[in-house]
C-alpha positions as CSV (number, residue, x, y, z in Angstrom):
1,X,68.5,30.2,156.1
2,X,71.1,29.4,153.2
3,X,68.7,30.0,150.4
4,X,70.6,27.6,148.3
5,X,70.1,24.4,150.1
6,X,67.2,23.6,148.6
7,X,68.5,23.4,144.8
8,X,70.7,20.4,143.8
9,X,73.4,22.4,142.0
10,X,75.2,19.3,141.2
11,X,72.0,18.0,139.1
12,X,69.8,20.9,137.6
13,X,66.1,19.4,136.3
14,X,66.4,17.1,133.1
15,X,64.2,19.4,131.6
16,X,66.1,22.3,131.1
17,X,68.6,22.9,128.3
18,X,72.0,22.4,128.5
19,X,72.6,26.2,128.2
20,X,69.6,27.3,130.8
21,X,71.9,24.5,133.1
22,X,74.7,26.5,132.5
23,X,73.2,29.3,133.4
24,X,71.9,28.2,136.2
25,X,74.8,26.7,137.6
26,X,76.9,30.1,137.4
27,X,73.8,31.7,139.0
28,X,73.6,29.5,141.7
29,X,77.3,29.5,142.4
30,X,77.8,33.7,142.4
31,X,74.6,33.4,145.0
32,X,76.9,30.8,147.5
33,X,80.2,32.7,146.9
34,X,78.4,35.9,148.1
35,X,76.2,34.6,151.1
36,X,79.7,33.0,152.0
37,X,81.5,36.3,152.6
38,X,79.0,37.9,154.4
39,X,76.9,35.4,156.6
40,X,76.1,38.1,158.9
41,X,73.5,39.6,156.5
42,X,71.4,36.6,156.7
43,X,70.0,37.2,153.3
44,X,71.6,38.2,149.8
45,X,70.8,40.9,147.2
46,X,71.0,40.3,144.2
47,X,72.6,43.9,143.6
48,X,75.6,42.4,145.4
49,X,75.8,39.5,142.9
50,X,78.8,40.4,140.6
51,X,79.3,39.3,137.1
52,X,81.6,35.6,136.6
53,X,84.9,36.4,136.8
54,X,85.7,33.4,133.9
55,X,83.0,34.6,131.6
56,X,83.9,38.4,132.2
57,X,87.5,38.0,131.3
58,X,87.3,35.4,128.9
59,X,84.3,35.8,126.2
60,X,87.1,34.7,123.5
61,X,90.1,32.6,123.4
62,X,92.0,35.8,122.8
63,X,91.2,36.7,126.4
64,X,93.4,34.2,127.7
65,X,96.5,36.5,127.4
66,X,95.6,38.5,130.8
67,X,93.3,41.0,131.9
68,X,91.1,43.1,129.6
69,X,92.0,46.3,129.4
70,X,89.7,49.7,129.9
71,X,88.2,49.8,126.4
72,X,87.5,46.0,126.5
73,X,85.7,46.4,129.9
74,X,83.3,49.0,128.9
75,X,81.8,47.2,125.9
76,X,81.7,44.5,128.6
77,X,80.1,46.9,130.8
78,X,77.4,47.9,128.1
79,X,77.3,47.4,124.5
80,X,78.0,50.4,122.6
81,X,75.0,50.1,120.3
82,X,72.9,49.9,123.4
83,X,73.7,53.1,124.4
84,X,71.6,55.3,122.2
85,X,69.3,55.7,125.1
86,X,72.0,57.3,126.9
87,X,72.8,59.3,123.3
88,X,69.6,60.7,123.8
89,X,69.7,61.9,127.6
90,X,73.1,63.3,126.9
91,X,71.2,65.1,124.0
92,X,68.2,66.2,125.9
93,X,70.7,67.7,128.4
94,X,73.1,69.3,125.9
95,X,76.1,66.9,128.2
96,X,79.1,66.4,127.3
97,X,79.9,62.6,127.9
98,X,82.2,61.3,130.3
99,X,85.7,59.4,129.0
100,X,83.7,55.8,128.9
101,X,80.5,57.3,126.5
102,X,83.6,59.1,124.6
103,X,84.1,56.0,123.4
104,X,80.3,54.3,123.2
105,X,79.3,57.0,121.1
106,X,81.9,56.3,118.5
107,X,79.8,53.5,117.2
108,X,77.0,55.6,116.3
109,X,79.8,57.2,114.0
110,X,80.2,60.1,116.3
111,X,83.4,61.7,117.5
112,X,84.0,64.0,121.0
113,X,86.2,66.8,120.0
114,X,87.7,68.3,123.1
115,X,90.0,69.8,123.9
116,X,90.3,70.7,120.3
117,X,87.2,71.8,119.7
118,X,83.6,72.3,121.5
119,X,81.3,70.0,120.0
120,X,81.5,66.2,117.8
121,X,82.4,65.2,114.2
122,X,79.9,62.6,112.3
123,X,82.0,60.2,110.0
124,X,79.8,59.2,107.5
125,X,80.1,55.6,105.8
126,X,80.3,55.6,102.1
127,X,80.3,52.2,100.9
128,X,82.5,52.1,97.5
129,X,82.5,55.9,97.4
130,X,79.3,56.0,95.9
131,X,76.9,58.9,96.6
132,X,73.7,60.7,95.1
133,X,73.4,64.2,94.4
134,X,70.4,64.2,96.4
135,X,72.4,62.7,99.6
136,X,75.3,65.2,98.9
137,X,72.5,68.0,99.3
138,X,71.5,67.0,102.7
139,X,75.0,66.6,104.0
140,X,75.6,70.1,102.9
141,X,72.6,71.5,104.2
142,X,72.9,69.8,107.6
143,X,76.9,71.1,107.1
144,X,74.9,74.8,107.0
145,X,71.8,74.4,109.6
146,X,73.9,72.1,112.6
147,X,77.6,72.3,111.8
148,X,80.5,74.2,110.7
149,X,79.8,74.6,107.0
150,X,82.0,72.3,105.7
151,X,82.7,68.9,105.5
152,X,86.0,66.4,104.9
153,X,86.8,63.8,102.4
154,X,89.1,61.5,104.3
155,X,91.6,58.6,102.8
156,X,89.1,55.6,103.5
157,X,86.5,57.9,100.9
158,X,84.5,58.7,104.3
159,X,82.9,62.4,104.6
160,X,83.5,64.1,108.1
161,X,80.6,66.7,109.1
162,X,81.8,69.2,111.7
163,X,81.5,70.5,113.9
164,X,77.6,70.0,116.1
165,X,76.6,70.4,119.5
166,X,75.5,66.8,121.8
167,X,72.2,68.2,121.1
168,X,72.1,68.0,117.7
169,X,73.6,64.6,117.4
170,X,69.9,62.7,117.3
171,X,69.0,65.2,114.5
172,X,72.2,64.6,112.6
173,X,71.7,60.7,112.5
174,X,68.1,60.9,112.0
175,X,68.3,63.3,109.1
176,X,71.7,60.8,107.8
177,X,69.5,57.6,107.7
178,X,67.2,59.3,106.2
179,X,68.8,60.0,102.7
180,X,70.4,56.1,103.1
181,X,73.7,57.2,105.1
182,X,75.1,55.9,108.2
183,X,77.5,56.5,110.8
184,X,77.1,53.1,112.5
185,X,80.6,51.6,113.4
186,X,82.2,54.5,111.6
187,X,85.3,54.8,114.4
188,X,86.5,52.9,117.4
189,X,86.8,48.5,117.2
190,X,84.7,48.2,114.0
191,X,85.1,47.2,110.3
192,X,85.4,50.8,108.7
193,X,84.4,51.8,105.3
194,X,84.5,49.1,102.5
195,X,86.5,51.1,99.8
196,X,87.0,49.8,96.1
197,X,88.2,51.2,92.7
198,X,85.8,54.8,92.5
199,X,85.6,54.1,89.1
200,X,84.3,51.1,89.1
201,X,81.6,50.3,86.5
202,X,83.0,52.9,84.6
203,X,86.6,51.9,83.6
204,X,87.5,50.7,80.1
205,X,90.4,49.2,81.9
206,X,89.0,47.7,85.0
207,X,89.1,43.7,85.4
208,X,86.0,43.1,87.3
209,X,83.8,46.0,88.7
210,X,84.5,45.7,92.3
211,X,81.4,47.4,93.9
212,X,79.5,44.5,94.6
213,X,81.4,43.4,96.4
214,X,82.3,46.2,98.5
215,X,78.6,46.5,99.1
216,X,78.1,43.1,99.8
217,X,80.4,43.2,102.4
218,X,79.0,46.1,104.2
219,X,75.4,45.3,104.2
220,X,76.6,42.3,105.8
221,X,78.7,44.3,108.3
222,X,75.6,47.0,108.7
223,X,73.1,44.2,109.5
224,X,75.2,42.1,111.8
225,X,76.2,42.7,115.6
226,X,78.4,40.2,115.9
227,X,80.9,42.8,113.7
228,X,80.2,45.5,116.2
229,X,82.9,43.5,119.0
230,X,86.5,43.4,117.4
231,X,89.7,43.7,119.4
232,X,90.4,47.0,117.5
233,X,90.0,48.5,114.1
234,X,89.7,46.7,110.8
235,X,90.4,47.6,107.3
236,X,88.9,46.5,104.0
237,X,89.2,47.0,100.4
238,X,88.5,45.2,97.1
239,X,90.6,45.9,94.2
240,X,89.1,45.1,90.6
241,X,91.9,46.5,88.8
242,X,91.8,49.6,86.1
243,X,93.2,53.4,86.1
244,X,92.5,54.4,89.9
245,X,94.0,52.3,92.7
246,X,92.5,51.8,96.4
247,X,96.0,51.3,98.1
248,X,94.2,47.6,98.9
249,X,98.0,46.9,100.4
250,X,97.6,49.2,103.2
251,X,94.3,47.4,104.7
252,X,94.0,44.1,107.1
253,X,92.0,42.4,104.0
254,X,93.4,43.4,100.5
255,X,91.1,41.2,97.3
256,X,93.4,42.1,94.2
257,X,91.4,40.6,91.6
258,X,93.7,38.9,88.9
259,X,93.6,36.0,85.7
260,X,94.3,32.6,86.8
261,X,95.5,30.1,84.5
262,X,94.2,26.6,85.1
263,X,94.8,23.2,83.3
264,X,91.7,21.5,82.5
265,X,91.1,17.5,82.3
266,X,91.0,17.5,78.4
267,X,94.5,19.1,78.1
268,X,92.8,22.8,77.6
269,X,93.5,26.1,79.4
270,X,90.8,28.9,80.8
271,X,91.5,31.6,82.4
272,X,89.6,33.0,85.2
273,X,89.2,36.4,87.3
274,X,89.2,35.4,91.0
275,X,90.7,37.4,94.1
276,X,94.0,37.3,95.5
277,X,94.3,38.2,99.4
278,X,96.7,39.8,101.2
279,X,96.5,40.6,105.0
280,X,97.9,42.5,107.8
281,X,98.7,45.6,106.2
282,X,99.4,48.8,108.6
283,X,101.7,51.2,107.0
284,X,101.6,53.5,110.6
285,X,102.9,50.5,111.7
286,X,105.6,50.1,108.9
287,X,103.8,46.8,107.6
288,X,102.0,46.3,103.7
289,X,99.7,43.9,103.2
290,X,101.1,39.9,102.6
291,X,100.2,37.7,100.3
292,X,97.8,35.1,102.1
293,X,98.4,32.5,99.4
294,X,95.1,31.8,98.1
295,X,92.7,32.5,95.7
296,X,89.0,33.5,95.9
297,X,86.2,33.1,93.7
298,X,84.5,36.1,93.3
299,X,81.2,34.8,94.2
300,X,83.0,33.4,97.6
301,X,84.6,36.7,98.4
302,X,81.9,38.5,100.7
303,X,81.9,34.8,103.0
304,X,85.5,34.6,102.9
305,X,86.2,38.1,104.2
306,X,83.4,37.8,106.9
307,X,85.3,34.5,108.2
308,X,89.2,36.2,108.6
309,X,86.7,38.9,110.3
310,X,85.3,36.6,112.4
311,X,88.6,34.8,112.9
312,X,90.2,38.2,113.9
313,X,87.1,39.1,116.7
314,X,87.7,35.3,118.4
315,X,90.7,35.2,118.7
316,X,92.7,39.1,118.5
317,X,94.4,40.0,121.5
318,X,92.1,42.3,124.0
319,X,94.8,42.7,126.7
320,X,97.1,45.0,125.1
321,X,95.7,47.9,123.0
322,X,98.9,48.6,120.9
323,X,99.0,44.6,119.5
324,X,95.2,44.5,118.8
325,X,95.5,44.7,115.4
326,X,95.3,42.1,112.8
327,X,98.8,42.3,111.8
328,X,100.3,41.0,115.4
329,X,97.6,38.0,115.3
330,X,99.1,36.7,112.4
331,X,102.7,37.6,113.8
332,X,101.9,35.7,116.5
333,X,100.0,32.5,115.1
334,X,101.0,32.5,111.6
335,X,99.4,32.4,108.4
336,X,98.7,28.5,108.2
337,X,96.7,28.7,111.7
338,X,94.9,31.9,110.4
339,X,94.3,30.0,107.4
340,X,92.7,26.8,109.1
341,X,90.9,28.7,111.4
342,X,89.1,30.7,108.5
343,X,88.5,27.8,106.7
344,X,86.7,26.4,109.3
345,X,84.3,29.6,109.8
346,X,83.8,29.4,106.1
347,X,82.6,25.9,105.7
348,X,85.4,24.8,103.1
349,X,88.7,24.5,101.9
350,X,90.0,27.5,100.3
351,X,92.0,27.6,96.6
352,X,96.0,27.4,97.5
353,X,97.9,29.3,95.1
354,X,100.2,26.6,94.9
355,X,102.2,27.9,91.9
356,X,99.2,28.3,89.6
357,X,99.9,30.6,86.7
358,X,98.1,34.3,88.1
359,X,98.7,37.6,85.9
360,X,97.8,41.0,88.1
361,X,96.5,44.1,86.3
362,X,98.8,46.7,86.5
363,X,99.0,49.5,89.3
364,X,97.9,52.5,88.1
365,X,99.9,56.0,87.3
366,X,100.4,58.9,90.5
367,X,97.4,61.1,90.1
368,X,95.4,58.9,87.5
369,X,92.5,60.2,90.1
370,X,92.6,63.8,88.6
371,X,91.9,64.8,85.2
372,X,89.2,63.9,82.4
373,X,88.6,60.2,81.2
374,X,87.1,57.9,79.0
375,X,84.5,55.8,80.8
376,X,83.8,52.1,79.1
377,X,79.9,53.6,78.6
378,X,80.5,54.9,74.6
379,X,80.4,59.2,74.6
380,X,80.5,59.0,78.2
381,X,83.8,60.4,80.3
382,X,84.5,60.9,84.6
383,X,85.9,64.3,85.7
384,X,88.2,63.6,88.7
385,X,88.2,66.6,90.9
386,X,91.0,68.4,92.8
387,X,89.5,69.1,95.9
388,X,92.5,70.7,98.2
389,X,93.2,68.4,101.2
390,X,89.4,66.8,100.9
391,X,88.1,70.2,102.4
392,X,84.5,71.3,101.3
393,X,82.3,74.0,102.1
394,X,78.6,73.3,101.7
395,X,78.4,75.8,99.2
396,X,80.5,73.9,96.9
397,X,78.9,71.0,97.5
398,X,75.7,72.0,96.7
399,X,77.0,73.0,93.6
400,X,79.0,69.8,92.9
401,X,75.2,68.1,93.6
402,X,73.9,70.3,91.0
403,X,76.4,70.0,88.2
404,X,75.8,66.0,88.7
405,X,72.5,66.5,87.6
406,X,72.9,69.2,85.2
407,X,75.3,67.4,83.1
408,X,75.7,63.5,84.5
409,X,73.4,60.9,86.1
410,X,73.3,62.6,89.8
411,X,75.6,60.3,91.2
412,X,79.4,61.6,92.5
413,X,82.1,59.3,94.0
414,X,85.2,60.0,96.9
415,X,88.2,58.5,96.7
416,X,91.0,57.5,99.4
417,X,92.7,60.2,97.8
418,X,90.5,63.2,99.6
419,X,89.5,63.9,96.6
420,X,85.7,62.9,94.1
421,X,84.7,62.2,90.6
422,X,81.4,63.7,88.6
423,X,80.9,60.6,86.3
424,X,78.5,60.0,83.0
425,X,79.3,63.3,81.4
426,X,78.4,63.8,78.2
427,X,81.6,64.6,75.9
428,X,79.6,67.9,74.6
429,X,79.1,68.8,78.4
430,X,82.9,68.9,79.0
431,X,83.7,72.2,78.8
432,X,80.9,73.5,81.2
433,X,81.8,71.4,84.0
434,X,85.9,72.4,83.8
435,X,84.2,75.7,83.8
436,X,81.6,75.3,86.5
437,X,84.7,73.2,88.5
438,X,87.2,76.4,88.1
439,X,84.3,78.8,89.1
440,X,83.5,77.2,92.3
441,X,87.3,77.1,93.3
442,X,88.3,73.3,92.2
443,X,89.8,72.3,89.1
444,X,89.9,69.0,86.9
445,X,93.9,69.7,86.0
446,X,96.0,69.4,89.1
447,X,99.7,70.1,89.1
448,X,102.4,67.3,89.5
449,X,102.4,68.4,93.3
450,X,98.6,68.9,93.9
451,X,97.8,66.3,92.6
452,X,98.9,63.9,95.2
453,X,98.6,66.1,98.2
454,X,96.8,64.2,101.3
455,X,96.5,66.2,104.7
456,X,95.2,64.3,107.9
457,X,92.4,66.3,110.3
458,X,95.2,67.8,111.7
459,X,95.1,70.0,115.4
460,X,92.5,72.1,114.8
461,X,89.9,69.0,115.2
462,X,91.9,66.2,116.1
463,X,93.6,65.9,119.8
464,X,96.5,63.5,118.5
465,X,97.7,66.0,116.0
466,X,100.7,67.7,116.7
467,X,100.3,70.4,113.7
468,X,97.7,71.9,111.7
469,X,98.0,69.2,109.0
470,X,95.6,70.7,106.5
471,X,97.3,74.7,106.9
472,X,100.6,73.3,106.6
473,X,99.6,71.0,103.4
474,X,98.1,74.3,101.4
475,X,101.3,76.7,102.3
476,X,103.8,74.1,101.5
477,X,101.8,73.6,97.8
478,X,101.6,77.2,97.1
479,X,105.1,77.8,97.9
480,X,106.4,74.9,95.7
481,X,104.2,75.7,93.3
482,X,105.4,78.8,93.0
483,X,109.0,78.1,93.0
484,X,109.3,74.8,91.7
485,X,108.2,73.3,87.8
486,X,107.9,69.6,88.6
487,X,107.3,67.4,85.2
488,X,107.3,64.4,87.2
489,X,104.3,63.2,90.0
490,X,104.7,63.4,93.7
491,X,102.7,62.4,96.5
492,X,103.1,64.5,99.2
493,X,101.0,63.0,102.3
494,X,101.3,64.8,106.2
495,X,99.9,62.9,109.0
496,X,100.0,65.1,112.8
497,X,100.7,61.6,114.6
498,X,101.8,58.3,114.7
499,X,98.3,56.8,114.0
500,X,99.2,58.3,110.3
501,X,95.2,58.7,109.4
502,X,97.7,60.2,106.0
503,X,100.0,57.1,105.9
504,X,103.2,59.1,105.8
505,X,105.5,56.0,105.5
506,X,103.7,55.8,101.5
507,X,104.1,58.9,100.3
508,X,107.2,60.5,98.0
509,X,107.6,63.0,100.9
510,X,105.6,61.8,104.0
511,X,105.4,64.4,106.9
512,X,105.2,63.5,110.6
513,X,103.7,66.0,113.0
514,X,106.3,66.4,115.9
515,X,107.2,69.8,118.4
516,X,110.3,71.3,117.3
517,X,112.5,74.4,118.3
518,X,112.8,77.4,117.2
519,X,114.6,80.6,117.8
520,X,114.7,78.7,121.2
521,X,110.5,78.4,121.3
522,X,108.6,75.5,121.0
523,X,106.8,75.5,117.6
524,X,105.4,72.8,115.5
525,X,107.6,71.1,112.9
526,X,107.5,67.9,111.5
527,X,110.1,64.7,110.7
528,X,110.1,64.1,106.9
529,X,110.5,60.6,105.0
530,X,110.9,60.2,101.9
531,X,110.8,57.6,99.4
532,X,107.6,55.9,100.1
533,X,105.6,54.3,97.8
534,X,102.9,51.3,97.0
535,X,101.5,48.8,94.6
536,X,104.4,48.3,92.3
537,X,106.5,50.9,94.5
538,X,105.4,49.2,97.7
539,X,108.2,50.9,100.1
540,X,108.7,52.6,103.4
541,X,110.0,55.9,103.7
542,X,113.1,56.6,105.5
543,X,113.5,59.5,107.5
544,X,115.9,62.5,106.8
545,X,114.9,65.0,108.5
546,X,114.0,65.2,112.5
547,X,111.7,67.6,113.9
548,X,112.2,70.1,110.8
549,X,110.1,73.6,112.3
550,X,107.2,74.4,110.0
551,X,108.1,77.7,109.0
552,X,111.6,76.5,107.3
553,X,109.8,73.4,106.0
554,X,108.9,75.0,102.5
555,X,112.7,75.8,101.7
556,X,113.9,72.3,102.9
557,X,111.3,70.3,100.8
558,X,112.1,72.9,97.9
559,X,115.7,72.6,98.1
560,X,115.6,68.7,98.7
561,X,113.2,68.9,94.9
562,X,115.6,70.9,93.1
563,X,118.2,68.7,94.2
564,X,116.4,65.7,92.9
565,X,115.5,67.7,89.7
566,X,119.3,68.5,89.4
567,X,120.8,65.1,90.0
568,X,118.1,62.9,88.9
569,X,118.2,60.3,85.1
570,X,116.3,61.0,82.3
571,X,112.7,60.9,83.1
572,X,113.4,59.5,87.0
573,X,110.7,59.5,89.2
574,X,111.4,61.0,92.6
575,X,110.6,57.4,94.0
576,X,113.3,56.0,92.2
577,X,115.9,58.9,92.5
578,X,115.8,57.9,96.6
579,X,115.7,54.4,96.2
580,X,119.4,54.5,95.0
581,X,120.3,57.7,97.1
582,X,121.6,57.6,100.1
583,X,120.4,59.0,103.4
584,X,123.2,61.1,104.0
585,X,123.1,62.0,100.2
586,X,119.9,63.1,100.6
587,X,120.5,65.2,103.7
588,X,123.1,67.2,101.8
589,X,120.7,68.1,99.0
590,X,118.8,70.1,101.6
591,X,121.9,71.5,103.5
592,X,124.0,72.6,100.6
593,X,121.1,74.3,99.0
594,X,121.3,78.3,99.1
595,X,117.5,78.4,100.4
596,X,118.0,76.2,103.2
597,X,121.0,77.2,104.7
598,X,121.2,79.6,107.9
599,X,119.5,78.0,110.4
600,X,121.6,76.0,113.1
601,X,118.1,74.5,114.0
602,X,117.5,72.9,110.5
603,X,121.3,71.6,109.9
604,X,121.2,70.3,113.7
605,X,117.5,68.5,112.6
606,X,119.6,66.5,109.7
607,X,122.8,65.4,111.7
608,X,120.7,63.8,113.9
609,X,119.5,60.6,111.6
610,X,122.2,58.2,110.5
């Protein structure tokens, strides 16, 4: 018997909904395709009953394009925050997870290892950069008891705990929530961590203390599933101006605050603090930020960032991985669609710029995150602290915890710059944190080159990396340090892939994991740019040097320095000195130098880029 023939598809009962007749009608329809194909089996199970093909395929409008690929189908498949049942079994078992729980489990924050390592890193959300002593304690005690001892600062002001066994994963997030921290949406298709000015609040220079906003934004992300489902993942900062930037131009939403002048009906002026927008930036993908042409209230910002999200998870692409970012929807649709689109999520018109008179703050100094300053709270100063490459053993952070109590208000703060501040100290207490700081092997003075030293994961952790990032980072300091007196800044920033966790294309000298030869062997080397810069140096770097070997890479970045240092105007920033030198100019600073000559391998890396 066709157990269908008894239900009038064509007119479900007037009683139901028009979504349970929706329902129903797909229902009804899988049941007739199936008992079609296989009449002989006189009855249907519902096991065989497979999902709609339409609905499968094409949740959003962005599915449209062609058929979703892997990663798309297994949060089809299951939801990754419904998988913390299968969290636990994989726990209760010690298992390691197969390639599709790989990727489930990175929305409980946690990341697979292998082949790097045997075990998973945590990434740990910290909303504006703002921590407690007492939450610093845990992380490094968990660090001690369930990891490796130490933990990462990373440039989105995230800390990394690593590494931990499946097993201890439950433990880890349990322990986590429990001081107020979470790992939820931490990697994979997710808004990552809100980051802001970490001074903000403090900063006798700031516009607006951004904070609120940043928080704002991520309890609203923390408390809705709906921003668990984007095409890929999605970058956010707010900007309120002052003496410590957040690189806002490198994320897919960047609010600048700035002063807008407006006209009023009686003739008069006023000037207001509201948001400027700029979207789409990706520097691994050699695009900043643009200007989105509009201005947002402050008190409108949190809504107005949750509707370009919300555009971005309709309509993103979901067919090809490598144009899932927010950058090739507006490539593709432009900013006026983007614009009416979010409008219409937001439930308004939003302020055109339209010529208005605006005034930005100004971008900050190189290294302004290092060093003793003034806070806007009278007697009271912030200690930024050199930590090298963002790398902390639970030791020092236990003391870090402790000299935030001893001598400030318990509260410490990372930065995008792997580094953290120890603010509301006491001018009198000054001298016993530089000391305590020294003591514990970090400093609150860094050098023109340390200062701005960034340093990805790198191989040891990380299966993208080509090169030990982080190694190579603290050999090339010490040898320039050492050979070189620099009276000028320079960021130095090495990334071991193309995903350029380090943004390589923004720093002074950006290096680019790669395999090189050597002596005929395969050893790691990198490509360097230089050049890069942001903010009111917003440039990409161009590349000088190809597949460089990492054991000749001091000499070639000294020699290319002293050529600068040589050659340079008075005062001339390194940024500036290769923004009107050429790349062939530049190549011959390196080649012609004493210390970098005698290797066919590094001349033949420097012919190669015209």
């Amino acid at each position: 018997m066709n157990m269908t023939e008894n239900l009038d598809v064509q007119s479900p009962s007037k009683d139901f909904t028009e979504e349970q007749k929706g329902y129903l009608k797909g229902f009804v329809h899988g049941l007739q395709a199936v008992a079609q194909e296989a009449p002989s089996r006189g009855a249907v199970s519902f096991c065989e009953v497979e999902p709609d093909p339409v609905s499968a395929t094409r949740r959003y409008p962005g599915h449209g394009r062609g058929r979703l690929i892997s990663e798309e189908q297994v949060k089809q498949d299951q939801h990754p925050l419904d998988s913390w049942e299968l969290l636990l079994q994989h726990a209760r078992e010690n298992k390691k997870p197969e390639k599709e729980n790989i990727f489930r489990f990175k929305w409980h924050g946690l990341f697979h290892l292998t082949p790097n390592a045997d075990g998973f890193m945590a990434r740990i959300r910290i909303p504006a950069g703002q921590l407690r002593s007492f939450q610093v304690r845990e992380i490094a005690h968990m660090s001690r008891e369930l990891a490796s001892g130490f933990v990462d600062i990373t440039t989105r002001a995230n800390i990394q705990l690593r590494v931990f066994q499946i097993k201890d994963a439950p433990e880890v997030l349990r322990r986590l929530q429990g001081v107020g921290l979470f790992t939820r949406g931490a990697g994979a298709d997710n808004v990552r961590n809100i980051t802001c000015n970490p001074t903000a609040g403090l900063d006798p220079h700031e516009w607006m203390d951004a904070s609120p906003f940043a928080h704002g934004l991520s309890q609203m992300i923390l408390n809705s599933r709906e921003f668990y489902d984007l095409p890929r993942k999605f970058n956010v900062a707010f900007d309120g101006g002052g003496m410590i930037g957040v690189v806002e131009d490198t994320n897919d939403i960047g609010m600048r605050i700035c002063r807008v002048r407006e006209l009023q009906p009686d003739g008069s002026y006023v000037e207001r603090l509201m948001f400027r927008v700029a979207l789409g930036g990706i520097t691994g993908h050699k695009t900043f930020a643009q200007d989105f042409g509009i201005l947002v209230q402050p008190s409108d910002a949190v809504r107005v960032c949750a509707a370009m999200i919300r555009v971005f998870i309709e309509h993103g692409n979901r067919t090809d991985r490598k144009k899932a970012r927010l950058k090739y929807l507006l490539e593709e649709k432009g900013l006026d669609w983007f614009r009416e689109e979010t409008e219409k999520l937001f439930g308004g018109r939003l302020r055109r710029l339209e010529g208005l008179p605006v005034t930005n703050p100004p971008h900050p100094p190189l290294h302004s995150h290092i060093g003793i300053h003034p806070q806007k709270q009278p007697g009271k100063f912030y200690v930024g602290v050199m930590i090298p490459v963002g790398r902390m053993t639970f030791e020092q952070m236990l003391k870090l915890a402790d000299l935030a109590d001893r001598h400030g208000s318990g509260e410490l703060r990372t930065t995008v710059w792997q580094n953290l501040l120890l603010p509301n100290i006491a001018e009198r207490d000054l001298e016993a944190v530089k000391r305590a700081l020294v003591a514990m092997g970090f400093h609150w003075h860094a050098s023109s080159l340390c200062g701005g030293l960034i340093a990805c994961t790198g191989n040891a952790y990380c299966k993208f990396s080509m090169s030990d990032t982080k190694g190579h980072a603290l050999a090339l300091a010490k040898h320039l340090e050492a050979n070189l007196d620099l009276d000028q800044p320079i960021n130095i920033h090495l990334t071991g892939c193309p995903h350029s966790c380090a943004q390589h294309y923004i720093g002074d000298i950006g290096l680019l994991g790669t395999a090189a030869r050597e002596n005929g062997q395969r050893v790691e080397g990198y490509h360097v740019f230089v050049g890069g810069g942001f903010g009111d140096d917003q440039t990409l770097g161009r590349q000088i040097l190809n597949a460089v070997p990492e054991s000749r890479l001091p000499d070639a970045i000294e020699a290319l320095l002293r050529g600068y240092l040589a050659q340079r105007h008075t005062g001339e920033r390194f940024h500036a000195f290769c923004a009107r030198t050429s790349v062939k100019e530049l190549q011959t600073l390196v080649i012609s130098d004493r210390l970098a000559t005698g290797s066919d391998e590094l001349a033949a890396s420097m012919v190669k880029i015209r």
